[in-house]
GUGUKE-604134 format. One line per 5 residues: number of its first residue (from 1); their letters; for each residue x, y, z of N, C-alpha, C. Coordinates in steps of 0.1 Angstrom, whole numbers, plus 5000, padded with zeros to 4 digits. Layout:
<firos>
NUM = A = X:Y:Z:X:Y:Z:X:Y:Z | ... .
</firos>
This chain:
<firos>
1 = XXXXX = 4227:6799:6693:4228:6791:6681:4241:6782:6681 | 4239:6769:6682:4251:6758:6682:4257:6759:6663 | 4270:6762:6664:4280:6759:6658:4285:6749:6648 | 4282:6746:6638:4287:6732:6633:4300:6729:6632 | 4300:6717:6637:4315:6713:6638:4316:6701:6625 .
6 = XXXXX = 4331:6707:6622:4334:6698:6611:4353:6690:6612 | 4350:6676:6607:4363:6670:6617:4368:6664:6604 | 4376:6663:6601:4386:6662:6590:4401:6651:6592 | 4400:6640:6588:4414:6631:6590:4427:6635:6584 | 4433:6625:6588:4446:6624:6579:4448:6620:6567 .
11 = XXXXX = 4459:6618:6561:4463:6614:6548:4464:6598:6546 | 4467:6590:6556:4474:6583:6553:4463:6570:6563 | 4446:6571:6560:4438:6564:6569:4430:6552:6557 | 4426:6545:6559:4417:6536:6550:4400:6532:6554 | 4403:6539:6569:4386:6536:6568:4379:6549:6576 .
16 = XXXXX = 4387:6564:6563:4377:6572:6567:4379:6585:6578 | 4392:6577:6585:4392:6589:6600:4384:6581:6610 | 4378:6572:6608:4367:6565:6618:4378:6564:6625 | 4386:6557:6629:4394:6556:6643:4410:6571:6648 | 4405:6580:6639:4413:6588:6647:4403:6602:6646 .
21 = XXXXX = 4402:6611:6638:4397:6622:6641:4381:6619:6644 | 4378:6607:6638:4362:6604:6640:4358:6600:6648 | 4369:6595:6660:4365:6588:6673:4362:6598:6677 | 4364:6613:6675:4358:6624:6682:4344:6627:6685 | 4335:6616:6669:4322:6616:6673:4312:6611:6686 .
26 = XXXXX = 4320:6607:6693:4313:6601:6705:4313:6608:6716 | 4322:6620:6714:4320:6629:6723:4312:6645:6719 | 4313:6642:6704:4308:6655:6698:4298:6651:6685 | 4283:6643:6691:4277:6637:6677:4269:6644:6672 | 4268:6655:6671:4264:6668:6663:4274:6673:6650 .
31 = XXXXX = 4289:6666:6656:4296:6668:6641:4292:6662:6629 | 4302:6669:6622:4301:6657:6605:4316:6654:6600 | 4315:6642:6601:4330:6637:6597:4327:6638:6581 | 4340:6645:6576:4344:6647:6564:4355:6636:6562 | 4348:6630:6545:4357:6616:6540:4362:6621:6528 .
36 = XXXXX = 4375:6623:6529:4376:6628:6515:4388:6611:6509 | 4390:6600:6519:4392:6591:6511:4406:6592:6513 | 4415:6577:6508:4426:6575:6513:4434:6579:6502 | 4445:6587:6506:4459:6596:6492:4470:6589:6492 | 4473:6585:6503:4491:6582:6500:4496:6597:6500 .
41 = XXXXX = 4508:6596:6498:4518:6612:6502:4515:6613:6487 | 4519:6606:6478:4517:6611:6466:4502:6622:6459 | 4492:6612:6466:4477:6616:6460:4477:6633:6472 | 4485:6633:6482:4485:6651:6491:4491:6663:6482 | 4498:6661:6472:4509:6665:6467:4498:6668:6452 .
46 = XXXXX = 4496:6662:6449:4486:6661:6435:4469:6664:6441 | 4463:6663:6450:4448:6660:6454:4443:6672:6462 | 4456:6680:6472:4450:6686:6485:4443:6698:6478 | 4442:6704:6468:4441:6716:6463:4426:6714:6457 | 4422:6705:6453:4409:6701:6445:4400:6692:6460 .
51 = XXXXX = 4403:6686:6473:4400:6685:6479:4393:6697:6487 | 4405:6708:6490:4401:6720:6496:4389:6722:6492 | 4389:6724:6478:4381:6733:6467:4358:6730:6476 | 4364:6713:6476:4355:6706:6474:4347:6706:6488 | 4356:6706:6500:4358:6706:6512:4352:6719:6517 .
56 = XXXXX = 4356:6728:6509:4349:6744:6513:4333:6744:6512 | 4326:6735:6499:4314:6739:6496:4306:6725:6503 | 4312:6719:6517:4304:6715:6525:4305:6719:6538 | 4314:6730:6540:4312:6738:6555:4305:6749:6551 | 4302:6752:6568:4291:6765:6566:4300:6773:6573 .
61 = XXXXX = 4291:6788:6571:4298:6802:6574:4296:6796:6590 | 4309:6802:6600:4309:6799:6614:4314:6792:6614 | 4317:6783:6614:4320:6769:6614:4332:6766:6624 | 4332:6756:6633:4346:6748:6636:4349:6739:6630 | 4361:6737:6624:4369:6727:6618:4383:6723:6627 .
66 = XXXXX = 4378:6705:6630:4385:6702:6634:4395:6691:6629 | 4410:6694:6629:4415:6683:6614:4425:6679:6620 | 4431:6666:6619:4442:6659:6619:4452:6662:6610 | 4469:6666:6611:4480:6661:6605:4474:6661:6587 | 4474:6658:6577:4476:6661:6565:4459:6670:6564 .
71 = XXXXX = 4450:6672:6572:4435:6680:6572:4444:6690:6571 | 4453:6696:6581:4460:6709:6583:4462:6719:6567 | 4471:6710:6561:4474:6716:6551:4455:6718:6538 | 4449:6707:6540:4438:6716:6533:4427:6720:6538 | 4428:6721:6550:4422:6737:6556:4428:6750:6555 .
76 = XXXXX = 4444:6751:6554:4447:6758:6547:4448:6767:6540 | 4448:6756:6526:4442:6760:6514:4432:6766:6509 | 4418:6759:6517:4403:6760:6515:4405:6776:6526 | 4412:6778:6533:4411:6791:6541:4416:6803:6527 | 4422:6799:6519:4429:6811:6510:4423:6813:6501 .
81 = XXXXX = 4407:6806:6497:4399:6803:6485:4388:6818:6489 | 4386:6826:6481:4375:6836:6481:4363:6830:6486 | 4361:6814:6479:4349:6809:6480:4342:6803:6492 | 4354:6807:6500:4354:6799:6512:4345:6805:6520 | 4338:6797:6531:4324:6805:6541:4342:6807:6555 .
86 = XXXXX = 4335:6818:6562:4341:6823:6569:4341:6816:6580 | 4356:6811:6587:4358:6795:6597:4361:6805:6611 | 4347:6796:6623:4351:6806:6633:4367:6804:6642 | 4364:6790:6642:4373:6780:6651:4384:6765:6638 | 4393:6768:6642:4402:6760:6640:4409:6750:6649 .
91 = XXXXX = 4408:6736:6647:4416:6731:6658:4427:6723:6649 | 4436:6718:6650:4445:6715:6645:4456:6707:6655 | 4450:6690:6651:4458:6683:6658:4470:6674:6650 | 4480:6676:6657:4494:6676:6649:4494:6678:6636 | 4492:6687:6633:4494:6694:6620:4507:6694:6608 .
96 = XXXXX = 4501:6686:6593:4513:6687:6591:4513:6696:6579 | 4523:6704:6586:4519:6719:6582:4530:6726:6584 | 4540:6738:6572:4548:6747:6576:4548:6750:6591 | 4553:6754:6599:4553:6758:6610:4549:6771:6611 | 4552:6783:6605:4549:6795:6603:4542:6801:6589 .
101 = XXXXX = 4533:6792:6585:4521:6796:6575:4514:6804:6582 | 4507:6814:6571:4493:6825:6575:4483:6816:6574 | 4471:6819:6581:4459:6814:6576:4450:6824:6569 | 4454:6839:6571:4450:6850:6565:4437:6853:6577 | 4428:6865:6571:4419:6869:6574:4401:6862:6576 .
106 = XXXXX = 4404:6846:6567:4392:6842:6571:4392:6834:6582 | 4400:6827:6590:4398:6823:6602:4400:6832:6614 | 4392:6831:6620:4392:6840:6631:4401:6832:6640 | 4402:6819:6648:4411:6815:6657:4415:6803:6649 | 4426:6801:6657:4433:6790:6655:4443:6783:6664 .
111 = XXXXX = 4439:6768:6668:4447:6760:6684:4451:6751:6676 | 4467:6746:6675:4474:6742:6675:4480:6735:6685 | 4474:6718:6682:4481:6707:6692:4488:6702:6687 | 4504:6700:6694:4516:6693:6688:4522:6685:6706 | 4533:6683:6696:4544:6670:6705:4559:6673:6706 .
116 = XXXXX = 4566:6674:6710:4583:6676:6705:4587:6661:6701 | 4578:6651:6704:4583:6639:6698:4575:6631:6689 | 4562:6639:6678:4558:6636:6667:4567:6633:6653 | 4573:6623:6653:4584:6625:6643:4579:6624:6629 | 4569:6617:6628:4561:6621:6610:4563:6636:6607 .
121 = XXXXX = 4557:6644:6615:4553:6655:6609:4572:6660:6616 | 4577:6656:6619:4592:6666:6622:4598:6664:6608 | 4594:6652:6605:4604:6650:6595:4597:6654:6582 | 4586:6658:6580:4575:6666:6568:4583:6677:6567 | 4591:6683:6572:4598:6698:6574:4607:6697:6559 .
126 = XXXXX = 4615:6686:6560:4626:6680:6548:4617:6682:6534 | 4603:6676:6532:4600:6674:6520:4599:6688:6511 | 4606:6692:6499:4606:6701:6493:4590:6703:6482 | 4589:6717:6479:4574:6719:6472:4563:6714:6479 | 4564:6714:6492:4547:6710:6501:4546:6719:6508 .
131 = XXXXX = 4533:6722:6516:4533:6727:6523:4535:6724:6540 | 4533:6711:6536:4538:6699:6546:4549:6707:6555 | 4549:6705:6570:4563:6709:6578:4559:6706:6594 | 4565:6709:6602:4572:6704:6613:4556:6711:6628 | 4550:6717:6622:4540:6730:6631:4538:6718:6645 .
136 = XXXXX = 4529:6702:6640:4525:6691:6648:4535:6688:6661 | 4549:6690:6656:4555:6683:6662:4568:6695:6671 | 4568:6711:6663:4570:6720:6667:4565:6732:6674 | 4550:6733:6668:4540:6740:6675:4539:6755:6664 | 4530:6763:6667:4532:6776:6659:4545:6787:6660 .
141 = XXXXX = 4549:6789:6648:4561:6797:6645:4562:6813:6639 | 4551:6813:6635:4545:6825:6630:4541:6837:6634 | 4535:6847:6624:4537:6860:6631:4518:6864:6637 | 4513:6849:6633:4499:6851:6631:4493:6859:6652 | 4490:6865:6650:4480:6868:6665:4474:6859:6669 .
146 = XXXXX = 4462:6849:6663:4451:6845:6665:4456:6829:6666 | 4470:6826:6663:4470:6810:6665:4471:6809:6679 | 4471:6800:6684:4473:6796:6699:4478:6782:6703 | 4492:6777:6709:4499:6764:6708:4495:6761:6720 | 4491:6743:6723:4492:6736:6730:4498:6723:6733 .
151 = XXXXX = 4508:6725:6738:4517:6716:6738:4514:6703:6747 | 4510:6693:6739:4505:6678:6747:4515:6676:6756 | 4526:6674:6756:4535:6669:6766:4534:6675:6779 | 4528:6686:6782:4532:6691:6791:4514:6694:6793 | 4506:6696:6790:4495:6703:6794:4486:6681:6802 .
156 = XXXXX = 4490:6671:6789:4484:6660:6787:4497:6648:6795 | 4510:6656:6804:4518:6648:6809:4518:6631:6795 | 4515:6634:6784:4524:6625:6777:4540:6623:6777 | 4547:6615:6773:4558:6615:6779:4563:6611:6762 | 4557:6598:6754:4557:6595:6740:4556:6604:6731 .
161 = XXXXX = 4542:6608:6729:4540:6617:6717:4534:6607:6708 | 4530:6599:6705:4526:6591:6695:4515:6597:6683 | 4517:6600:6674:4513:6605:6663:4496:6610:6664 | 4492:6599:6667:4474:6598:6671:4470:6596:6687 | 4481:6599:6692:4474:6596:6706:4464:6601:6710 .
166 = XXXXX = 4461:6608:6707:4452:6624:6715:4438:6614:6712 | 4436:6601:6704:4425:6595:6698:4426:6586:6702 | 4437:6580:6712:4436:6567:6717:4443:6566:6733 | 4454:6571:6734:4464:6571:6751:4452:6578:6758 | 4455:6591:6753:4450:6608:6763:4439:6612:6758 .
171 = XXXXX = 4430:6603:6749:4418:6607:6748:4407:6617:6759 | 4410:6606:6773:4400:6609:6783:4403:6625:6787 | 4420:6628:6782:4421:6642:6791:4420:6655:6777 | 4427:6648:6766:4419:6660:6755:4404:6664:6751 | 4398:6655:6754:4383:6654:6751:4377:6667:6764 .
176 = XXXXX = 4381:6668:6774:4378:6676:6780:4387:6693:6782 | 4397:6686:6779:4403:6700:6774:4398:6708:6766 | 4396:6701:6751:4391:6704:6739:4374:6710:6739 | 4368:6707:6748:4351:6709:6751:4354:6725:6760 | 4362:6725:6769:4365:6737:6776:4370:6746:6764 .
181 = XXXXX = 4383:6746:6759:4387:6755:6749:4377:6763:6738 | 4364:6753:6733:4354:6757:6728:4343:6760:6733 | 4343:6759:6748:4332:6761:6757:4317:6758:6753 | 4318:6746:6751:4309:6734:6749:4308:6726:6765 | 4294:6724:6765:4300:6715:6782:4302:6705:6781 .
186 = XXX = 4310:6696:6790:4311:6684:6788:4302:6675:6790 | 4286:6678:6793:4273:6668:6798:4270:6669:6781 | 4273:6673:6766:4266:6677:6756:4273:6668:6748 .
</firos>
């Protein structure tokens, strides 16, 4: 039984995630891009909690979710909700996100891709009352078992780091990393 995969943008996009977590669709068009629409930092701060909510009751039980930098923080969320269907796979590309958050007991795995030179999300660490923090650009910090870090610089010989690359520079070498880690083949 194939898996549904579900791919989730960032905060700060205007047409959708179509050019960064959505470019994923050409390698994976079995997914469903989730549009939850453009926030500003302000509308993450006020919005990510009723997004979650919303976000939960269009994944299914099993599920991969895979989310960009402000997705992080409401997969999160939607992970802490009773109502939530139980998430098999987590991917989490630069995440902006505490560094050492739980996801608790409903996700079973969790991959964490970051940069040492993502500075958006280094500097999300500073903002007070978010959940927002440094994870993208520091990697996992926590006491969780099941997260798992992969460090672009060194796995993807990036040298930049550029916020979205993994959607545009090093596409050609995460796309097959990312099909391996899920053991998806790459002819699919």
């Amino acid at each position: 039984m194939k898996k549904d995969i579900f791919l989730l943008h960032g905060f700060n996009v205007k047409d959708g995630g179509v050019k960064t977590v959505g470019s994923l669709l050409e390698d994976f068009p079995s997914a469903k891009l989730v549009n939850y629409g453009w926030l500003g930092f302000l509308g993450t701060i006020f919005f990510n909690d009723n997004i979650a909510k919303i976000v939960a009751t269009q994944i299914t039980d099993g599920c991969t979710i895979i989310g960009h930098s402000n997705a992080a923080d409401i997969i999160y969320r939607m992970s802490q909700l009773k109502s939530c269907p139980k998430i098999d796979r987590v991917i989490l590309i630069r995440p902006a996100l505490d560094s050492d958050i739980s996801f608790g007991s409903n996700v079973d795995r969790v991959d964490v891709f970051f940069h040492e030179n993502d500075r958006p999300v280094g500097f999300a660490k500073w903002i007070p009352f978010h959940n927002w923090g440094s994870m993208g650009e520091s990697g996992y910090k926590g006491k969780d078992s099941n997260v798992f870090g992969h460090d672009e610089k060194s796995i993807f010989n990036d040298k930049e780091g550029g916020h979205s690359d993994v959607f545009k520079k090093t596409k050609h070498l995460f796309v097959p990393y990312l099909k391996n880690l899920l053991k998806i083949d790459n002819n699919s």
